[in-house]
N, C-alpha and C positions, 0 to 999 in steps of 0.2 A: 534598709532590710537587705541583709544577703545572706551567701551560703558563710559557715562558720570554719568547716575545717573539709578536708577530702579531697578529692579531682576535681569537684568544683569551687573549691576556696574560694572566698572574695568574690567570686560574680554575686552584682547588685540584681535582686529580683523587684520585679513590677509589682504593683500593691492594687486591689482594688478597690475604684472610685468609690466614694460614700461612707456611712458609718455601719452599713450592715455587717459588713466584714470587716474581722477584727484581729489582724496579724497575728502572731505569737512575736513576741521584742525576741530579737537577737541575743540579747543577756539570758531570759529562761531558754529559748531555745539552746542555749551552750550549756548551762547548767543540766538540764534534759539530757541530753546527751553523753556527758561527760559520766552520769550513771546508768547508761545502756551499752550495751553493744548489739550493733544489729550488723555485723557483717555477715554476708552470704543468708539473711534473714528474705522474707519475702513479707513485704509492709503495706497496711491498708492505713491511709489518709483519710478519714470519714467525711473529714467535714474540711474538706480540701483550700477550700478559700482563696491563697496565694498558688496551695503547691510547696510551701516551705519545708516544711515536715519531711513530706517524700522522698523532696528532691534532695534534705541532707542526709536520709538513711542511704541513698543513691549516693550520693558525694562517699559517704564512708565506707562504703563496700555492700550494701545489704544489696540483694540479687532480683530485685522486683519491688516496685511500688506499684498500688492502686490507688485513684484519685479519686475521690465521690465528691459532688458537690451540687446542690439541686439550682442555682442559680447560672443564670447564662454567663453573666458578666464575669464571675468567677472561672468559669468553666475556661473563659477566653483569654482571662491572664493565666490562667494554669497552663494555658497551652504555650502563652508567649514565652512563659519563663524556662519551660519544658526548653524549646526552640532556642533559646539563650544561653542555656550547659552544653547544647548538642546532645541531648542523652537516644538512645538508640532505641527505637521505637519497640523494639524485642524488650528492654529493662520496665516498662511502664504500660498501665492501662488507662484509661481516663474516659470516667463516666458523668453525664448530666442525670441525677436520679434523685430521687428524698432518701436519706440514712435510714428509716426504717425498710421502705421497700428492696434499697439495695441487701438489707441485712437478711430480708426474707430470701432474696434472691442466691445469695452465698450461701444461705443454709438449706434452699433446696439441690443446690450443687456438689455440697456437702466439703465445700473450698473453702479451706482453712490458711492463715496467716500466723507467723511468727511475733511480729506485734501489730496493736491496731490502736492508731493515733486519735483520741476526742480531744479537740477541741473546738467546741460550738459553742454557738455565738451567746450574748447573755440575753436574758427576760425575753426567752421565748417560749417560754411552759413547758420546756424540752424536760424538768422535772419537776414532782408536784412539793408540796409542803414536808410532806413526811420525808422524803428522797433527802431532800435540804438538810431537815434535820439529824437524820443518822449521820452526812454524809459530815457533821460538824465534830463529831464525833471519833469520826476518822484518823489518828493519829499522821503527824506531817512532819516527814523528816525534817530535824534540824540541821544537816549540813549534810555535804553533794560526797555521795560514796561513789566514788570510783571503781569501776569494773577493768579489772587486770587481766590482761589475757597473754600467758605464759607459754612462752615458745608457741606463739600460734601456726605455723606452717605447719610444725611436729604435731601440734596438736590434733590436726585437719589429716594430715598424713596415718596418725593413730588410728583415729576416727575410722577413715576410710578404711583401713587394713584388716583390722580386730572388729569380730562382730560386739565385743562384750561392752558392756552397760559402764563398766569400771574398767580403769586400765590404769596399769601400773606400772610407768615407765624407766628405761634406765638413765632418764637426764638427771645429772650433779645440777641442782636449779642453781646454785652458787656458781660453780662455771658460767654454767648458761647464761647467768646475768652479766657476769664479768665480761664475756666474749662478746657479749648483746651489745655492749659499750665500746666496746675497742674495737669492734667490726663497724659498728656504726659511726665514732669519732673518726676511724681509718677513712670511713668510705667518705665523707664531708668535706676529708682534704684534698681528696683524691678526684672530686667533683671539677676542681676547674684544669682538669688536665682530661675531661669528657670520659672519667671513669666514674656511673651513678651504682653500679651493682658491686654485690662482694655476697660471700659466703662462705662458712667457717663447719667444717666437719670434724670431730676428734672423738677418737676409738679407745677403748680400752684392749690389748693386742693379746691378753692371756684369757678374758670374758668376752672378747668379742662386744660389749654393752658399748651404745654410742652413748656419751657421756655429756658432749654438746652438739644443737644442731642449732647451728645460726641460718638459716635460708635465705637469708637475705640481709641487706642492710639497715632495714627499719620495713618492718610489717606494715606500717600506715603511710607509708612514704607512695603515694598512690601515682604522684608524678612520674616516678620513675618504677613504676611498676614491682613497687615493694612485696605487695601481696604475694607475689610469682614465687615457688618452691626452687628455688635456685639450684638444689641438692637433688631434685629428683628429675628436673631437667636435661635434654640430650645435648651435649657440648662434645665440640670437637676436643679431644686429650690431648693435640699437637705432640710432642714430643714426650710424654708420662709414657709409653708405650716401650720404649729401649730398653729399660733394663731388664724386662721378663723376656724378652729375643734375645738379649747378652746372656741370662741364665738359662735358658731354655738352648742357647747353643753349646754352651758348655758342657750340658748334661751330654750333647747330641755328639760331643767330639768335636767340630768345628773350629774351637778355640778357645785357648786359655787369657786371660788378662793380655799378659804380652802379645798376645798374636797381632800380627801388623795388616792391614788392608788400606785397597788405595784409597788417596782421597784427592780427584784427580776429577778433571771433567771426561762423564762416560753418558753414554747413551744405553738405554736399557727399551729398546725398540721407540717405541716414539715419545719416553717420559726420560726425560733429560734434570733430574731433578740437581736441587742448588742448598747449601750451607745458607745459613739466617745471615751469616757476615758478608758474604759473595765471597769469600778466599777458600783457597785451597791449601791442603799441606804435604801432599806428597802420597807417602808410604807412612802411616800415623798407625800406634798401639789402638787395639780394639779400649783397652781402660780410658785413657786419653780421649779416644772416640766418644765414649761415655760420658767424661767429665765435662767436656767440652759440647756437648750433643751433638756431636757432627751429624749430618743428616746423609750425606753420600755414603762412608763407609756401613752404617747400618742397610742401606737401601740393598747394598749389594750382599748383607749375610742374611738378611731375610730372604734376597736370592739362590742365597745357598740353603739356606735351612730349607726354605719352602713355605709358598704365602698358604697354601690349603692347611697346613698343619699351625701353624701361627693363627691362620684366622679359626680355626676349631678351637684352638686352644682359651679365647677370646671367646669363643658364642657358649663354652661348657660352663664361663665363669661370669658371664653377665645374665642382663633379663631379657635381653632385645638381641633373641636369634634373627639372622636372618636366611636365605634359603642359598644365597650364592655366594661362593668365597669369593670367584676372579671379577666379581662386581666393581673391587676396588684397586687389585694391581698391588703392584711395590710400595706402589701411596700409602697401602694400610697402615705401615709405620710409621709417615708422619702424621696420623690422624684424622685421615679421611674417613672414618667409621665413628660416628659419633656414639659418645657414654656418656651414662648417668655418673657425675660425681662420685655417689652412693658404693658405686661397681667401680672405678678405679680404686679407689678407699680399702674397698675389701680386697684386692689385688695388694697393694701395699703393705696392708696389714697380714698378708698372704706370706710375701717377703719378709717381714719382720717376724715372722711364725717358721721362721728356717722352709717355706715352700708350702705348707700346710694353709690353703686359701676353704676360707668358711662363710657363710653369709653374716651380716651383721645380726644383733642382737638387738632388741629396739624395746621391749617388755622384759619385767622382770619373773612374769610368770612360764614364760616360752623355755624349753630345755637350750639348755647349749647348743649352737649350732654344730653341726658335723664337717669334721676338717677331710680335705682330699689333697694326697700329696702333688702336687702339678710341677716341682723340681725340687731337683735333692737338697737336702742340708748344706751340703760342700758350695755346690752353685750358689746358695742363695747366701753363703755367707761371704763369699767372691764377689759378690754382686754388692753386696752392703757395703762391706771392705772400699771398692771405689766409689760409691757413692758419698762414701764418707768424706769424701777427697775434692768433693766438688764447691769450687769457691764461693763463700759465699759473700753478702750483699755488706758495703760500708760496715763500720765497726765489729759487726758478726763474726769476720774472719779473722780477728784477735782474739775470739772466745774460742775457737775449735776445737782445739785440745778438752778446754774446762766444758764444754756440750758436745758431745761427741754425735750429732746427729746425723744419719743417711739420708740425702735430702736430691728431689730432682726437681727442675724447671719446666716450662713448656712453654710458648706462645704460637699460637693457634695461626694458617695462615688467612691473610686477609687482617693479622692484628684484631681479634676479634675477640680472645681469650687468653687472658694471662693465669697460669697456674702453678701452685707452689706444693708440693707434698715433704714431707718429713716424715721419718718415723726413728725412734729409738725399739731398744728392747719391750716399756710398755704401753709406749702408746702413737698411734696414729694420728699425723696432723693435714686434713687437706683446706687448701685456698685455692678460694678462685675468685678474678676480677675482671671486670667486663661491662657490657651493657645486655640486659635480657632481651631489647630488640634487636639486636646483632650488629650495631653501629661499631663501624672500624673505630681503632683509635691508636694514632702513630704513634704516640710515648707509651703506648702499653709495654711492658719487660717482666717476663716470668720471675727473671732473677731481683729487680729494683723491684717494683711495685707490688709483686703478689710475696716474693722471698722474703720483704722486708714484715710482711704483715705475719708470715709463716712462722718468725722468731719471736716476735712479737707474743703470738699465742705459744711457745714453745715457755718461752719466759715464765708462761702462768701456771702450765699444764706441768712441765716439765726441766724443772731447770737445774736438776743436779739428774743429766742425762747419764745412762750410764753406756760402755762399748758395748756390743755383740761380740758372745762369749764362741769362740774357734770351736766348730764342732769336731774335734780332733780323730774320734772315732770315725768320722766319715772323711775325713782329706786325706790324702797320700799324697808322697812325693812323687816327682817323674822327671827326667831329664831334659830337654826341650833347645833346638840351636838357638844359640843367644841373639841372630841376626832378625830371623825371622820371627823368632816363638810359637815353632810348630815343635810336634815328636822328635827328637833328635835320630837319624836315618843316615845322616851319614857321616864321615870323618871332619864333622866342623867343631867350633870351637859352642859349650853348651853351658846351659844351669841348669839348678830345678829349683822349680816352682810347683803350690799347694796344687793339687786336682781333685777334683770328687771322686771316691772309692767307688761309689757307684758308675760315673759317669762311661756312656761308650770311649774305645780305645782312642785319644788324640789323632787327629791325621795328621800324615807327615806334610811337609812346607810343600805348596803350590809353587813357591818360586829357584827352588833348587833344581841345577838341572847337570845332568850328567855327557860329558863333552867329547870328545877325545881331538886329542894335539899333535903336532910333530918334533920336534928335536927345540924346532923355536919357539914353540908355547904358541905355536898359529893352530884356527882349528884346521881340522880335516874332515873328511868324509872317506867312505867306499871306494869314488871317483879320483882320490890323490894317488899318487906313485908310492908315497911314504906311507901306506896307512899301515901297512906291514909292520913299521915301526912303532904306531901309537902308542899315546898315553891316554890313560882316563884322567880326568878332569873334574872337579866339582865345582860348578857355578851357580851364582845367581843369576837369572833373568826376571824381573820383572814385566807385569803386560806391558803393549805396545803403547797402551792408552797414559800410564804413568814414565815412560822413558820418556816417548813425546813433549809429556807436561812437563818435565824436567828440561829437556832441552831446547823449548819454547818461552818460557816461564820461570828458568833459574836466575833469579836475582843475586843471590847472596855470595861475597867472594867466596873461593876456596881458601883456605890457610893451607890445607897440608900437603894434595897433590898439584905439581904446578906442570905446565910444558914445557920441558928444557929445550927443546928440539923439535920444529925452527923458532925462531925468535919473531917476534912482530915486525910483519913487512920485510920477512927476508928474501931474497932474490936466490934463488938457487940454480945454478948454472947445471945447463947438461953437453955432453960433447954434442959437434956440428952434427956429428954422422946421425944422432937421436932422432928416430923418426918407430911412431910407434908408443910403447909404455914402459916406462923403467920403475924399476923398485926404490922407492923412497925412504927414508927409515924417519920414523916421530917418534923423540923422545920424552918421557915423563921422571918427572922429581916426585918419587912414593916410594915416602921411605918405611911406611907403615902397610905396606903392598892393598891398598885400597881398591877396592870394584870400581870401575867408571865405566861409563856410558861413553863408546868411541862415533861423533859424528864429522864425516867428511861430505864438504859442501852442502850440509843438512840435512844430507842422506845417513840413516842411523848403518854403522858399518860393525856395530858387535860390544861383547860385555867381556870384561876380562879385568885382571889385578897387572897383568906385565906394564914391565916398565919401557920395554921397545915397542914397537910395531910395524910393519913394511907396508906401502899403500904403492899402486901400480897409477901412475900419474899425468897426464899428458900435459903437454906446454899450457902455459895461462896461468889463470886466477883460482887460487885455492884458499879455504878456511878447513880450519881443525876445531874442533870445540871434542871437551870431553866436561861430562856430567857427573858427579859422585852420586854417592848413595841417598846422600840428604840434601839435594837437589843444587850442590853447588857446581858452580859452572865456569870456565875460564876456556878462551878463543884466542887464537892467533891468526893474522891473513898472511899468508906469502905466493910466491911467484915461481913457475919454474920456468926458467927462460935459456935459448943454447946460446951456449959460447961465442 
């Protein structure tokens, strides 16, 4: 005799001695059940005996048993077997009493049960002749009707939401099955690499109706805590947050696609935050940022947008306000503020509604929900635009063209959530993989394991995807320096690029700076004899934190600008009389008159395109290194020694 199916599977239970009690067999037991459903039910055992009964409405989710059993020895294996599942003395009661008296006793209590289990023992006059006889009467089913319980999470979820008796939902059940299957075969392979959970959300983006809600991997998967509403649970987003701070800057002026920001190791008082790869790239396009999820360059435009207005924007659009924004810092954007699935979902489908974010729809008797514009048309189709662009997982990335989907990754830190969203024109796709006790897992990858499963259901839902149509009325053009991809401000070399008609005026470039020179293209100041004569000047500087990182950390040769002048390990003679500092001249091969980074003996000494330069020198050991733009780097040591 044991349990049949549930969280207590397969434990053998104890029987009691003698023939007074008379088990229920394992076979009708399974057959029993297989035409009940008693999850989250509250179960009376009458005639308790073993405990078997109970303890499998307990194994399968029913939320309370009662034990009745007017014999001792009963009453003592009911408790051993109790003692044997571990069940939590909260799930169960267990009474020594006679079945009539307990029955008086509940109905002076007026304590009511979902189901109540007879079965008592035989030839005990528990009924009389006539009882027997009608009860012959009694029609018996001939074979075991299975109870189906259809998107149960949703179901429960309904339940709870809607006071109404009937409810009419917007689930496709044909989806629904199909996804039930392919979330479920997913998650079984996905088991021995310590991934037991999944969950599958998908939206209709013009009705807002959720079409499928998978919650889970298998509803009776009790092991791995099936039961659990995986969609309406709090998860960290990890990286699902960037693109609404990429469009919500653009609205604000900040930046267009092109705009470049460092990506460079900074400190941001005492949060020193790091890219998922440990590498860095310099000065990298905000688009690039995006496709790549860099984690640094975002940390720093949420510092310029501003985390209060970011995290507002965030608590008007979820369910879970909370009362302080600086609670979380810079962090907010890798996902330190945990969400419902449910509430990213509607963010996304927010974005595929050109900025127009609305709650979901989940009945079909409820009005449409009410859309709030939270960024422009222009942004959000900039924002899809490179989304679109983002690589995706093994063979996917041959279909791109033929499924044109906007699609972003996430994984959570601590490896604890992997997460995959899509969305086309009509429809929203969210995944997420993980475990619901929060167990790390080192092979977890947004892009492999949640991406791969995100196409997968794209495949069913959506597979002649179509692009996102140019909202043309709302983009304009505007000029912008080709270097930076700020406002175009001054006489450099520019394009243009799409901008939202709506959006505030572009800022001009942080990194352009205005200089003045002397006859040599050295700078000057106030304090020179020649300022009289200057010139203005238009340079790039970059922060210190990125020239640094370049001329620490530049691996890559240079091809095009080289140092003609000195040569490696040259000796450069000065007359005897030298005492003091002389002017030295370094020269450069740039033939394309290149910006670089001027470092002498590791001291940064200036930004400039010239091709000469004079450095004031004393006897000894000297290094030149100079840095380009895109962090290439070439050094020479030489000597200056007298005659």
């Amino acid at each position: 005799m044991r349990v049949i199916a549930g969280k207590y599977r397969s434990i053998k239970l104890n029987a009691v001695e003698g023939m007074n009690t008379r088990p229920t067999t394992d076979k009708i037991k399974e057959n029993l059940f297989n035409m009940i459903d008693c999850y989250d039910c509250k179960v009376l055992d009458l005639f308790g005996g073993t405990g078997g009964l109970g303890i499998e409405a307990l194994s399968r989710g029913a939320k309370h048993s009662t034990f009745i059993d007017g014999s001792n020895n009963a009453i003592k294996v009911i408790k051993s077997n109790i003692e044997k599942c571990r069940i939590d003395t909260t799930d169960y009661a267990l009474y020594r009493n006679d079945f009539k008296r307990a029955l008086k006793i509940f109905g002076k209590k007026e304590e009511k049960f979902d189901i109540i289990f007879l079965d008592p023992p035989y030839d005990k006059g528990l009924i009389d002749e006539r009882q027997y006889k009608f009860s012959l009467f009694e029609k018996f089913p001939n074979k075991i009707y299975y109870y189906e319980k259809k998107a149960p999470q949703f179901s429960i979820f309904l339940k709870n939401r809607y006071p109404e008796k009937i409810i009419k939902s917007t689930l496709d059940y044909n989806l629904q099955k199909k996804l039930e299957k392919i979330v479920h075969d997913y998650s079984n392979a996905m088991k021995d690499v310590g991934i037991n959970n999944a969950a599958v959300l998908v939206v209709n983006n013009k009705t807002k109706e959720v079409l499928a809600y998978v919650a889970s991997q298998d509803f009776y998967d009790k092991r791995n805590n099936g039961e659990i509403d995986g969609l309406q649970a709090k998860r960290s987003p990890a990286s699902l947050l960037k693109p609404f701070l990429f469009a919500l800057s653009i609205d604000d002026g900040l930046i267009v696609p092109d705009s470049i920001y460092p990506d460079v190791p900074i400190y941001f008082g005492n949060f020193y935050p790091k890219n998922s790869t440990g590498t860095f790239s310099g000065m990298v396009k905000m688009e690039d940022a995006l496709i790549k999820s860099l984690n640094i360059p975002f940390v720093k435009l949420l510092s310029d947008y501003g985390i209060d207005k970011f995290y507002y924007f965030l608590e008007n659009n979820d369910n879970y306000p909370e009362d302080r924004f600086d609670k979380y810092g810079l962090s907010l954007i890798l996902g330190t503020r945990e969400m419902r699935p449910v509430d990213i979902a509607k963010l996304y489908m927010g974005l595929a509604n050109y900025g127009k974010v609305s709650n979901l729809k989940y009945t079909l008797t409820e009005d449409k929900p009410k859309e709030y514009q939270q960024f422009s048309r222009g942004a959000s189709y900039l924002t899809l635009d490179t989304l679109s662009k983002v690589v995706r997982p093994g063979n996917e990335n041959l279909y791109s063209e033929q499924r044109p989907i906007s699609w972003k990754t996430g994984t959570s830190y601590g490896m604890k959530d992997a997460w995959s969203v899509g969305v086309s024109p009509d429809y929203t796709v969210l995944v997420w993989l993980g475990n619901f006790n929060q167990k790390s897992i080192f092979s977890l990858s947004g892009v492999e394991t949640a991406g791969n499963l995100l196409f997968k259901v794209f495949n069913i839902v959506d597979i002649n995807s179509k692009t996102f149509e140019k909202p043309v009325d709302d983009l304009k053009e505007i000029e912008i320096d080709e270097k930076t991809g700020y406002r175009k401000f001054y006489d450099v070399e520019s394009k243009k690029v799409l901008y939202p008609k709506d959006a505030k005026l572009l800022r001009i470039s942080p990194y352009y700076k205005k200089i003045f020179v002397d006859e040599d293209d050295m700078e000057i100041d106030s304090r020179s004899p020649n300022f009289d004569k200057r010139k203005e000047k238009i340079v790039i500087e970059y922060p210190i934190e990125v020239s640094n990182y370049f001329f620490l950390n530049g691996v890559r040769e240079n091809k095009n600008v080289k140092i003609a002048y000195p040569v490696q390990n040259l000796n450069i003679f000065v007359p005897k009389d030298f005492d003091g500092y002389k002017k030295v001249s370094m020269k450069l091969y740039n033939p394309n008159n290149e910006y670089v980074y001027w470092y002498l003996d590791e001291d940064y000494v200036g930004y400039s395109n010239e091709k000469e330069k004079f450095f004031e020198l004393d006897i000894g050991k000297h290094k030149l290194t100079i840095v380009t733009e895109n962090g290439a780097r070439e050094e020479v040591k030489f000597n200056i020694n007298k005659r």
